[in-house]
C-alpha positions as CSV (number, residue, x, y, z in Angstrom):
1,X,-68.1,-8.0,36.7
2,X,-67.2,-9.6,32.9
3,X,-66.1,-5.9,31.8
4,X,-64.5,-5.3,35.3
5,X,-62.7,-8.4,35.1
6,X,-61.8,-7.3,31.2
7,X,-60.0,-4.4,31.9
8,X,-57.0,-6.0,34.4
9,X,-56.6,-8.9,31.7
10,X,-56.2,-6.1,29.2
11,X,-53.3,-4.0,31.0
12,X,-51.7,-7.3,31.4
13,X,-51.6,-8.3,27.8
14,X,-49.2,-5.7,26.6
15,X,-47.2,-6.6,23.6
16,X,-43.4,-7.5,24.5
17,X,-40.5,-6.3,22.3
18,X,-36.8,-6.5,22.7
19,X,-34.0,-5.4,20.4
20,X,-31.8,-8.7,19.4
21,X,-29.7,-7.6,16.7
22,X,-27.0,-5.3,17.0
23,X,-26.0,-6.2,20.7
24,X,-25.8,-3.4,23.5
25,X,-23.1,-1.4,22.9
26,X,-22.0,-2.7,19.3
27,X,-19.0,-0.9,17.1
28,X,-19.4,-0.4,13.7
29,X,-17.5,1.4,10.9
30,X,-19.3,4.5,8.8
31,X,-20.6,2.7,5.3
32,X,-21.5,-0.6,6.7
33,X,-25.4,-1.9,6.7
34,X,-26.8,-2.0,9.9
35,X,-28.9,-4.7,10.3
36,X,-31.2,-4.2,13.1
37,X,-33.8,-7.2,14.0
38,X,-36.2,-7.7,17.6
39,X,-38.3,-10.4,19.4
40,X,-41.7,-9.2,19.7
41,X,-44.9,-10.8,21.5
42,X,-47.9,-9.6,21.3
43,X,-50.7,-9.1,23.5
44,X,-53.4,-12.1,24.1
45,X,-55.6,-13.2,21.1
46,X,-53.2,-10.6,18.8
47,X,-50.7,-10.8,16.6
48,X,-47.3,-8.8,15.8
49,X,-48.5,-6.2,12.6
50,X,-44.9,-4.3,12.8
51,X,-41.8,-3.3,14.8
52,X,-40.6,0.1,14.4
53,X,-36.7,1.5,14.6
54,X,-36.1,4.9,16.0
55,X,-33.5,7.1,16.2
56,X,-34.3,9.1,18.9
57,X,-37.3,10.3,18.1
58,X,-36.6,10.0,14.2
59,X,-38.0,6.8,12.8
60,X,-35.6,5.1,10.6
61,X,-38.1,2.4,9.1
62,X,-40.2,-0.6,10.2
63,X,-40.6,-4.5,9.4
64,X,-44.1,-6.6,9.3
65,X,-42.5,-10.0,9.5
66,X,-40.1,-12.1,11.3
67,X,-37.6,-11.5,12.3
68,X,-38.7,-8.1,12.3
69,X,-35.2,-7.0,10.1
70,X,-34.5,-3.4,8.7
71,X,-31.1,-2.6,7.4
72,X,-29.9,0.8,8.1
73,X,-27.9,1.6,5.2
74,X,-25.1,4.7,5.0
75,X,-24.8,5.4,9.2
76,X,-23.6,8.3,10.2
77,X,-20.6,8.2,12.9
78,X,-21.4,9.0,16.2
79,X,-23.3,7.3,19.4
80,X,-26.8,7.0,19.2
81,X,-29.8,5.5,20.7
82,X,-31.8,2.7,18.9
83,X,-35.5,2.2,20.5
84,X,-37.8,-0.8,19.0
85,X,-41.8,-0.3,19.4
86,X,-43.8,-3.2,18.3
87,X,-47.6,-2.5,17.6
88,X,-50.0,-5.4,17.4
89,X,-53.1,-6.4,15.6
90,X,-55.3,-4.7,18.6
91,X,-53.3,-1.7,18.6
92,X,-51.3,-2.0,21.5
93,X,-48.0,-1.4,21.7
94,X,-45.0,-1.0,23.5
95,X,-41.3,0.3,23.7
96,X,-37.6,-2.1,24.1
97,X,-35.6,-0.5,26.0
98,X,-33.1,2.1,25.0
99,X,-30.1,0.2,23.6
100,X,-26.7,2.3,22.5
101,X,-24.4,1.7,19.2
102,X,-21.3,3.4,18.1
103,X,-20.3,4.1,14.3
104,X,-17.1,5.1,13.5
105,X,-15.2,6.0,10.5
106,X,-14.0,3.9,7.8
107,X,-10.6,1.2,8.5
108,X,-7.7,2.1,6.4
109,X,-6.6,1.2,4.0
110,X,-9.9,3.1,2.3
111,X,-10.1,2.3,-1.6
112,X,-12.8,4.5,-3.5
113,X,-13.7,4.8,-7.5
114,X,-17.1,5.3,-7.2
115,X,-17.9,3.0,-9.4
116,X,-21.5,0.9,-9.7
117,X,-19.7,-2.2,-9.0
118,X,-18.8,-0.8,-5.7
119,X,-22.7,0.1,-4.9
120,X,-22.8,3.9,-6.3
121,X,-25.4,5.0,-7.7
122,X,-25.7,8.1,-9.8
123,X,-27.9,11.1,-8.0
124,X,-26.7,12.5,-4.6
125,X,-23.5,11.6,-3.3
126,X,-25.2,12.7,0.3
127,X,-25.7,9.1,2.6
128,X,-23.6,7.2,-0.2
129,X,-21.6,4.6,1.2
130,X,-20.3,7.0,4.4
131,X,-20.2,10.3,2.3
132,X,-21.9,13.4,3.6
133,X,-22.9,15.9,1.7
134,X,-22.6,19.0,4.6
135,X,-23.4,22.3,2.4
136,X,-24.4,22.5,-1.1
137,X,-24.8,19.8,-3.6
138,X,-22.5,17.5,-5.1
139,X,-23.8,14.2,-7.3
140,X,-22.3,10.7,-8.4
141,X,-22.1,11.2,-12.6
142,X,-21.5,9.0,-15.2
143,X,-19.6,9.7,-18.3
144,X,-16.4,12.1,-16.8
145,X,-13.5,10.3,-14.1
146,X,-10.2,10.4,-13.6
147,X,-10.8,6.6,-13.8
148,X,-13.6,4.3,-14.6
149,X,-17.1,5.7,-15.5
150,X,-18.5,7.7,-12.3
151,X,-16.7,10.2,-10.4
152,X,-18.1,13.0,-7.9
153,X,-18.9,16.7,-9.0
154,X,-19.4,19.4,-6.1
155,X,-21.6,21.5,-7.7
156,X,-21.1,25.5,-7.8
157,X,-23.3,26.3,-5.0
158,X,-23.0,29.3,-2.2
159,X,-21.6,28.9,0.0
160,X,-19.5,26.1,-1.7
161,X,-20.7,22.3,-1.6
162,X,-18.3,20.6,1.3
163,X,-18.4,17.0,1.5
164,X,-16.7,14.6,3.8
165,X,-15.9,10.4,4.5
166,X,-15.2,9.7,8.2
167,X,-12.3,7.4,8.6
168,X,-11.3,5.4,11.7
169,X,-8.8,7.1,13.9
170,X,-7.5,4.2,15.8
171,X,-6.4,2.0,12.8
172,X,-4.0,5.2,11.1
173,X,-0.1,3.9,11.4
174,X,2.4,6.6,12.1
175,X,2.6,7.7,8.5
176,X,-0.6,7.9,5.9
177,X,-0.9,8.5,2.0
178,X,-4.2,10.6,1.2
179,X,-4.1,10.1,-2.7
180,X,-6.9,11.2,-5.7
181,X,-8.3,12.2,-8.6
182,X,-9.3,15.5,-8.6
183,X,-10.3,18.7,-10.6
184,X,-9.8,22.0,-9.0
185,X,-11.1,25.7,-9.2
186,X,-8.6,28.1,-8.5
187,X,-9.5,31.5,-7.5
188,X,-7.8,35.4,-6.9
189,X,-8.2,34.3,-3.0
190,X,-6.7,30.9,-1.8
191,X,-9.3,30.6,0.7
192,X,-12.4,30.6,-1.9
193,X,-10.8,28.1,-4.0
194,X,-11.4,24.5,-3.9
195,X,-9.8,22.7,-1.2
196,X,-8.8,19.5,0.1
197,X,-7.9,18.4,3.9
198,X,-6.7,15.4,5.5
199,X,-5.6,15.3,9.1
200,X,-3.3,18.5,9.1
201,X,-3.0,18.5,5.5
202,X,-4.7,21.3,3.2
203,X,-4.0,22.5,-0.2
204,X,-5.6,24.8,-2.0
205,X,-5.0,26.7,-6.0
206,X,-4.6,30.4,-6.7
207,X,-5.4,31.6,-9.7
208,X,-2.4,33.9,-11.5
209,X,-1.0,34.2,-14.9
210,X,-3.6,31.5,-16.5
211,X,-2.7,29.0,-14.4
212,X,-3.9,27.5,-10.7
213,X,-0.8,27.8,-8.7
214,X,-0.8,25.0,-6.1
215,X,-0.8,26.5,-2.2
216,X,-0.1,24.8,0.6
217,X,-0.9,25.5,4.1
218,X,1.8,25.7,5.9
219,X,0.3,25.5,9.8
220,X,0.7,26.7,13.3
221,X,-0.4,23.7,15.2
222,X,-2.9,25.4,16.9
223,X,-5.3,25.7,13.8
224,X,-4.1,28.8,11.2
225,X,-0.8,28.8,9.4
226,X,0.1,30.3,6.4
227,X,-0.8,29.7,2.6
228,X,2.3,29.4,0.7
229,X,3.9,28.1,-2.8
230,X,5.1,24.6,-3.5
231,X,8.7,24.2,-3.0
232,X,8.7,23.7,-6.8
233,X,6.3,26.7,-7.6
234,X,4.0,23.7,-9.2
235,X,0.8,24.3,-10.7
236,X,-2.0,22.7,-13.6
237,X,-3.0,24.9,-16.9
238,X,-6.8,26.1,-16.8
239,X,-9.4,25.7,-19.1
240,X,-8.9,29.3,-21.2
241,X,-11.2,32.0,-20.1
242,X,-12.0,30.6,-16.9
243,X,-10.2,29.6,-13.6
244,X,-11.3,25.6,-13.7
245,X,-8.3,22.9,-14.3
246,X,-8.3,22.0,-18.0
247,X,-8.4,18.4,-16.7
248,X,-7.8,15.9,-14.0
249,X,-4.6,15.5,-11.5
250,X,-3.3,13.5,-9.2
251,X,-2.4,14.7,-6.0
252,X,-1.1,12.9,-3.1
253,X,-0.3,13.4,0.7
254,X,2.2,12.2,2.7
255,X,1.6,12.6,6.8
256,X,3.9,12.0,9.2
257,X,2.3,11.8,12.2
258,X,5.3,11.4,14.7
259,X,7.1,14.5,13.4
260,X,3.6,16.2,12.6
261,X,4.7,17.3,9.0
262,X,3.3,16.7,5.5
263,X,4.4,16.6,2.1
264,X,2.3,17.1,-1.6
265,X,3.4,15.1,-4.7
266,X,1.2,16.4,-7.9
267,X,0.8,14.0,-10.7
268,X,3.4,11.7,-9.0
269,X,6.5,14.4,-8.3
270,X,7.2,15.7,-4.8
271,X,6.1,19.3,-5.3
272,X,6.7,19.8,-1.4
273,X,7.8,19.1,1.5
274,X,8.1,19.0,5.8
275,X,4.8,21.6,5.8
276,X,3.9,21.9,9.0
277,X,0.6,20.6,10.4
278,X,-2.5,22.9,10.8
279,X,-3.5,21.3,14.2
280,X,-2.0,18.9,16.3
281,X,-3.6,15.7,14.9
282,X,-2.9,12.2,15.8
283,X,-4.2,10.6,12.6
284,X,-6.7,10.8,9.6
285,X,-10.0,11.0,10.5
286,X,-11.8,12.3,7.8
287,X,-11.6,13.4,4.7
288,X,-12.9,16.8,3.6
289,X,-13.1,18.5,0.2
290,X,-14.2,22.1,-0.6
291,X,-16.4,23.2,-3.5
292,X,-16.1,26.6,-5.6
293,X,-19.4,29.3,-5.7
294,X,-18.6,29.4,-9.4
295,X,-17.2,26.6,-11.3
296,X,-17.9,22.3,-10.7
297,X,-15.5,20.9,-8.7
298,X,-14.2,16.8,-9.8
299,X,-13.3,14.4,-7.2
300,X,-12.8,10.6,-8.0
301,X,-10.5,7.6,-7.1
302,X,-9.6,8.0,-3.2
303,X,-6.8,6.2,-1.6
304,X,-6.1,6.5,2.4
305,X,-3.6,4.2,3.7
306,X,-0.3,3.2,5.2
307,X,1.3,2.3,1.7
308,X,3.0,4.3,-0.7
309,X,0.8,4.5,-4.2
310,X,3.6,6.4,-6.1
311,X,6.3,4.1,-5.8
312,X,8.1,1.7,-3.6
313,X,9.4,3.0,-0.3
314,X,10.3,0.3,1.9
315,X,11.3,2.9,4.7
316,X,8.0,5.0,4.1
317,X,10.3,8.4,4.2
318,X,8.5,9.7,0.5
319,X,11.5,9.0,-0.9
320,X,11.4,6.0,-4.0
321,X,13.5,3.4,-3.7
322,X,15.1,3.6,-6.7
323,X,16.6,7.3,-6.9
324,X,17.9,5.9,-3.6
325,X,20.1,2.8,-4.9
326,X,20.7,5.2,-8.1
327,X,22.9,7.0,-5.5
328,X,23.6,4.6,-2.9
329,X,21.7,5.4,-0.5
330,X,19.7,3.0,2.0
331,X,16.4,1.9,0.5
332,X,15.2,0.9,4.0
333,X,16.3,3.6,5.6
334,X,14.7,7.1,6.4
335,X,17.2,9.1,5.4
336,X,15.2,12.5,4.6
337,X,16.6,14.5,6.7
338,X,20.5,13.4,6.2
339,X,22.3,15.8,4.3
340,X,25.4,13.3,3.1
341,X,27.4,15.6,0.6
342,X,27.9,18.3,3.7
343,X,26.6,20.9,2.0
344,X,23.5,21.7,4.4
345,X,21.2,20.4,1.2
346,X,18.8,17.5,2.9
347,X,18.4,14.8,1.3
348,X,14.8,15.6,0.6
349,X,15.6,18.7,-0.9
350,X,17.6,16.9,-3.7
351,X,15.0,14.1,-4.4
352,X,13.1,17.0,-5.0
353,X,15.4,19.0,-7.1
354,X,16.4,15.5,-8.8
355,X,19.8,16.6,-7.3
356,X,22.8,14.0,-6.4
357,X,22.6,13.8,-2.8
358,X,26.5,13.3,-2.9
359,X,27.0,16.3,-4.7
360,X,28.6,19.3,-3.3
361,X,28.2,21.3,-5.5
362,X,24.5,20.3,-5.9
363,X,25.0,19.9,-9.4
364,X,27.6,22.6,-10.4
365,X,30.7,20.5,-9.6
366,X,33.4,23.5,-11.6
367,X,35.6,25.8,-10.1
368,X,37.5,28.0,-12.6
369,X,40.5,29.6,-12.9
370,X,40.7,32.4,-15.6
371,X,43.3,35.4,-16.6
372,X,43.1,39.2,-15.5
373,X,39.8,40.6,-16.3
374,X,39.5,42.1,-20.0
375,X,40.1,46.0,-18.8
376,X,43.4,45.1,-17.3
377,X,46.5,44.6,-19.2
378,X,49.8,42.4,-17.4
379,X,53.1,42.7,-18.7
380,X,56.2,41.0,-18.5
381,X,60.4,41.7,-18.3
382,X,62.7,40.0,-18.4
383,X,66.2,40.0,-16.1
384,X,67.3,43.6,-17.7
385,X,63.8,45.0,-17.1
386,X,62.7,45.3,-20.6
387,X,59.2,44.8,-21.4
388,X,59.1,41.1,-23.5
389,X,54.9,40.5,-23.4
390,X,51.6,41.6,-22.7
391,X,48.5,40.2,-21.9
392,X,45.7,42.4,-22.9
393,X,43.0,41.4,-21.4
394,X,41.2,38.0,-22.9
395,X,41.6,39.3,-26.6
396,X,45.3,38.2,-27.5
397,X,49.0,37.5,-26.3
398,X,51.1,40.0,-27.5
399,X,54.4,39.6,-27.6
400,X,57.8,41.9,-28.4
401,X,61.1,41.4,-29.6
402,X,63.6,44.2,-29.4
403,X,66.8,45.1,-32.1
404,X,70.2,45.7,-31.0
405,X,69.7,49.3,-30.1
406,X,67.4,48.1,-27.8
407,X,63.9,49.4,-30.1
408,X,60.8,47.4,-29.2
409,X,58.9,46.1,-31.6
410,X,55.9,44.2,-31.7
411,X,56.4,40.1,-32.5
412,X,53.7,38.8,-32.6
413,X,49.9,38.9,-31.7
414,X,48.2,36.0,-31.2
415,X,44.3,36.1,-30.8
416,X,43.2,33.9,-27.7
417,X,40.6,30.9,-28.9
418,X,37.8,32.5,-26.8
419,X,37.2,35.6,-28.4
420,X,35.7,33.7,-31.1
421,X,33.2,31.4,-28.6
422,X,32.0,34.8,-27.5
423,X,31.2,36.3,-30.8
424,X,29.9,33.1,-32.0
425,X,27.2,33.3,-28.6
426,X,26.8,37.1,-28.8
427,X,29.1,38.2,-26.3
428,X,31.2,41.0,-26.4
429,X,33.9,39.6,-27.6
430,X,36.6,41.7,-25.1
431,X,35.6,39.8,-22.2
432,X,33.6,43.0,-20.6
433,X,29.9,43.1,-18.9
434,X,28.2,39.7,-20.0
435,X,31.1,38.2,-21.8
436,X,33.1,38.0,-18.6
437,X,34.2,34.3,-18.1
438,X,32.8,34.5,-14.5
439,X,29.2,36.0,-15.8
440,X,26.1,34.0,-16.2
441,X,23.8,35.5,-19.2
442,X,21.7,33.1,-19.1
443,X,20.4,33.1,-15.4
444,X,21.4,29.6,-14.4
445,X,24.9,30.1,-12.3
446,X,27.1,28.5,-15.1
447,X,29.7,31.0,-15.9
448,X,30.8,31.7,-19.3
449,X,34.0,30.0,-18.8
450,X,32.5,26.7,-17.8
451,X,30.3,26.9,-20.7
452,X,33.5,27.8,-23.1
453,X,34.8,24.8,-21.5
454,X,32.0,22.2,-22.4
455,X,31.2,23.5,-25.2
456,X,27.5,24.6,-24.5
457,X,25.9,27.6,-25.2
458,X,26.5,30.5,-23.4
459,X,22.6,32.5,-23.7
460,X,20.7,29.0,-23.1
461,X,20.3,28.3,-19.5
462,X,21.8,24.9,-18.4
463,X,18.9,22.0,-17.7
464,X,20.9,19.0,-15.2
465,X,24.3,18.8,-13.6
466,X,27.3,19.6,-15.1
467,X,29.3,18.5,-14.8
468,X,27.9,14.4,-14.0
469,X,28.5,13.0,-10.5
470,X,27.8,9.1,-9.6
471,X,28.3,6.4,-7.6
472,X,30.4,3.7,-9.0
473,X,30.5,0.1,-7.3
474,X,33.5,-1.9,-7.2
475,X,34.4,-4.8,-5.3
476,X,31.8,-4.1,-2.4
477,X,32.8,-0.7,-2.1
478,X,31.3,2.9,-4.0
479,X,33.5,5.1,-5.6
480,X,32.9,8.5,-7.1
481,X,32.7,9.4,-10.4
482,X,32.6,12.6,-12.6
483,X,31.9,13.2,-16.6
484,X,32.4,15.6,-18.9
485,X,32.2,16.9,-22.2
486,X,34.4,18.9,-24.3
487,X,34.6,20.4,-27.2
488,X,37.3,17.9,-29.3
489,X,40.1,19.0,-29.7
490,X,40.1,21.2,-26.6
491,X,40.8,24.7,-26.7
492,X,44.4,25.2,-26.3
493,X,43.6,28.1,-23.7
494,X,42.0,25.5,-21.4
495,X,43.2,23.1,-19.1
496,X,40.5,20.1,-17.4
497,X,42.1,18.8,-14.2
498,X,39.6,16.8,-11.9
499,X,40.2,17.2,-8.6
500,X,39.0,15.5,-4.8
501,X,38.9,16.3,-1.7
502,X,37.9,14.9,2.0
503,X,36.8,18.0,3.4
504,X,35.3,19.9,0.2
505,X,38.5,22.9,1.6
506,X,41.6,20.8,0.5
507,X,41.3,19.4,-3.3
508,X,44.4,17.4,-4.9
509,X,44.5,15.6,-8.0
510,X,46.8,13.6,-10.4
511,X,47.4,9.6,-11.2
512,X,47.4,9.0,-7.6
513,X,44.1,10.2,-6.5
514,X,41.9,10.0,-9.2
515,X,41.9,8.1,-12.8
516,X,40.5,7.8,-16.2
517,X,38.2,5.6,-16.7
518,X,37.2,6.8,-20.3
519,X,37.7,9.4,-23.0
520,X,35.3,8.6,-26.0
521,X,35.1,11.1,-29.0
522,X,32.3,11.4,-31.0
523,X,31.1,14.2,-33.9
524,X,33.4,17.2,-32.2
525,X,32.4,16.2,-28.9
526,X,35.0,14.2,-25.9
527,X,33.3,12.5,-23.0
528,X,35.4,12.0,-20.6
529,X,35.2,9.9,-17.1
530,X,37.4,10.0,-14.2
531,X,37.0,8.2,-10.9
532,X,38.3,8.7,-7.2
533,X,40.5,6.2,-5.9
534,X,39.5,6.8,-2.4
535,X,36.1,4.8,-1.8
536,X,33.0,6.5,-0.1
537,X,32.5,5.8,3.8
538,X,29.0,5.6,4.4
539,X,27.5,6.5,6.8
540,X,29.9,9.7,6.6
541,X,30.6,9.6,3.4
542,X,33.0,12.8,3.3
543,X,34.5,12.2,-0.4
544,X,34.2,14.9,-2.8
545,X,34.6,15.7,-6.7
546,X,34.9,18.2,-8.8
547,X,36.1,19.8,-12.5
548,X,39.0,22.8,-12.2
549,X,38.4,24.2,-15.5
550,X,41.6,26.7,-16.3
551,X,42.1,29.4,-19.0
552,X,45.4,30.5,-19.5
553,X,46.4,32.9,-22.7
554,X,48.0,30.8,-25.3
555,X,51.2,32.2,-26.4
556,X,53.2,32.3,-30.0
């Protein structure tokens, strides 16, 4: 009877265990410490020895005292099922029930050096504060960063080490900066060089002529695209003899989620621009970077967020603030895609070119007017018909006299001032081939005339505008402006007349259109400054300058 009587008491004296911390259904965000904590009870005349966490069926760790606390430390994201079992001093033991949690990616703005004050430790980035090491191997190390004292190497592994930080979807605004340190490999084959993506963003480097040419994938939408150049053909020298980056950069996304395009700055410069996304992607979820099978790979200092790290953008557009209100353009505006000069050129395209967004001519504001080309010859009669000059080519003026029995004879020949510009800049000093005032030797669309003109020279291409367009403010309105230099005194086969226009077809000039603001001279040089007396209308704008440069033969 006693050890009948036992046996109900027994089954009835089961421990009791609950889960209390997180509650059902809790949120949390990948890198945050989990605490997890249960009330337990055990069985009669026993006492709680431990209460076990599982993940599934995977235990993730135990507690022997009250409250029964573990902290589950580096989360992945997902939805999972936590289970409590408490075990007591008789060895019963018994199960909570199955209670569900959800662990999402990382808030924006996400700040990253991986630094010890921040809780990194050197060894395996794998399970650090919401990093994943996927394949391969990469490590916190100390002595090499971009910044600080720790930084990330992917180590050359194959396949390559791929790591990734969640981020949370649901917090990224409409337009997000992805923006590190990083060290690349570059490689024959874009695809097996190291790469970074961020929403619909990836770049990669490709290795050519000793240095890692930036690519960008330019996507489809539905997943592939194409790997092109930077707009700017931008790249970072390699460590000689191998295909590694001789150092760190800095490269920076900008997404545009509403218009689903992306831009790249490298080491602070827009390199390019309105890329297409890869997929059709509502935000930044993660962050994913791609190893190399045969060189280390450097990652440190992340930045994901909503502001711009470069500079100030009030209007978010990629676009600094200050090359706006250099040009008058609205700070707090997104005016990217505007194209106020009417030349087609957005204004994108000339932040990146460093080109005046006003400018026509996109920084070649000359039109020239110049003589008969050098293998022709004009002439010239007078009432009777008798010849009285000849232009021969750009060389000289020639001109004739004739005696009373009507003999010509030659006057005069007078050598033109340009011949000598072109034999002082190793052109042929006839005008033919290169030396033709319309030709450009140098590669950079300035014709030799326009070079003759300024007084620059003619086999050294042209870095900047020329001539210089600005805004000039006066009395609450914006006026154009446009300076040049000259040679001092001119050459007397030139003629400088700056001319506007409304319509960039129909150009007029002359004290009532336009005026002088300033002619300095200084060491054989004249700058001179003229200004349009017609103000800019924004939002049209629709004012125009340029510089009629005009040779004409100089005469005895």
């Amino acid at each position: 009877m006693a050890i009948a009587a036992a046996c109900p008491n027994a089954l009835w004296s089961q421990p009791s265990v609950s889960i209390a911390n997180p509650p059902a259904n809790a949120a949390f965000s990948t890198g945050n410490t989990i605490v997890l904590s249960a009330s337990a009870a055990p069985s009669a005349g026993a006492s709680i020895s431990y209460v076990q966490y599982y993940l599934g069926s995977s235990l993730l760790g135990q507690s022997n005292a009250l409250p029964y606390a573990f902290s589950w430390s580096n989360a992945p994201t997902g939805t999972f099922s936590i289970q409590a079992i408490a075990t007591d001093s008789l060895g019963n033991s018994s199960q909570s029930p199955v209670q569900s949690l959800s662990i999402a990616g990382i808030d924006l703005p996400y700040v990253t050096d991986f630094e010890p004050s921040e809780g990194y430790v050197p060894g395996s980035l794998n399970g650090q504060l919401g990093w994943s090491v996927i394949q391969g191997s990469a490590a916190i190390v100390s002595g090499q960063a971009y910044s600080g004292s720790q930084s990330v190497v992917l180590t050359p592994t194959n396949p390559p080490a791929l790591i990734a930080q969640a981020l949370q979807p649901s917090t990224n605004p409409a337009v997000v900066y992805v923006d590190l340190g990083f060290q690349p490999v570059a490689e024959v084959n874009v695809m097996s060089s190291s790469i970074v993506t961020a929403g619909g963003a990836s770049f990669g480097f490709l290795a050519s002529g000793g240095v890692a040419q930036v690519e960008t994938l330019n996507g489809d939408g539905q997943g592939g695209g194409a790997w092109v150049p930077t707009a700017t053909g931008a790249s970072v020298a390699l460590t000689s003899g191998t295909n590694q980056a001789s150092g760190w950069h800095r490269f920076t996304i900008r997404e545009d989620f509403t218009n689903q395009i992306w831009d790249l700055y490298v080491d602070g410069a827009m390199v390019a621009y309105n890329l297409n996304f890869s997929n059709a992607v509502s935000s930044v979820n993660s962050l994913v970077i791609l190893g190399s099978a045969s060189l280390a790979v450097g990652l440190d200092t992340v930045y994901v967020g909503a502001t711009n790290p470069l500079f100030t953008n009030q209007s978010n557009d990629g676009i600094a603030d200050s090359w706006k209100q250099q040009f008058g353009l609205d700070p707090t505006q997104d005016e990217r895609n505007l194209s106020p000069n009417g030349n087609g050129a957005l204004v994108i395209q000339d932040f990146v070119q460093d080109a005046n967004p006003l400018d026509y001519f996109s920084g070649r504001a000359t039109q020239i007017s110049s003589p008969t080309p050098s293998n022709q010859v004009s002439y010239s009669y007078d009432a009777s018909g008798r010849l009285v000059s000849a232009q021969v080519g750009g060389q000289s003026a020639e001109t004739y006299t004739f005696d009373n029995a009507a003999n010509l004879t030659n006057a005069t020949t007078v050598a033109q001032p340009i011949v000598a510009w072109r034999s002082t800049n190793d052109l042929p000093p006839d005008g033919s081939g290169i030396g033709d005032d319309s030709a450009s030797p140098a590669g950079d669309s300035v014709p030799n005339l326009v070079k003759y003109a300024l007084g620059l020279p003619a086999l050294q291409a042209v870095v900047g505008p020329v001539p210089i367009i600005a805004l000039e403010p006066l009395n609450g309105s914006s006026y154009l402006t446009l300076q040049y230099s000259r040679p001092d005194p001119a050459p007397a086969d030139l003629t400088y007349t700056v001319q506007v226009s409304s319509d960039a077809q129909n150009w007029s000039s002359g004290s009532g259109v336009t005026t002088q603001l300033s002619s300095t001279s200084s060491n054989g040089v004249a700058t001179v400054v003229y200004a349009d007396l017609t103000p800019v209308g924004q939002p049209q704008y629709g004012r125009y300058i340029r510089l009629l440069i005009t040779r004409t033969p100089v005469q005895q």
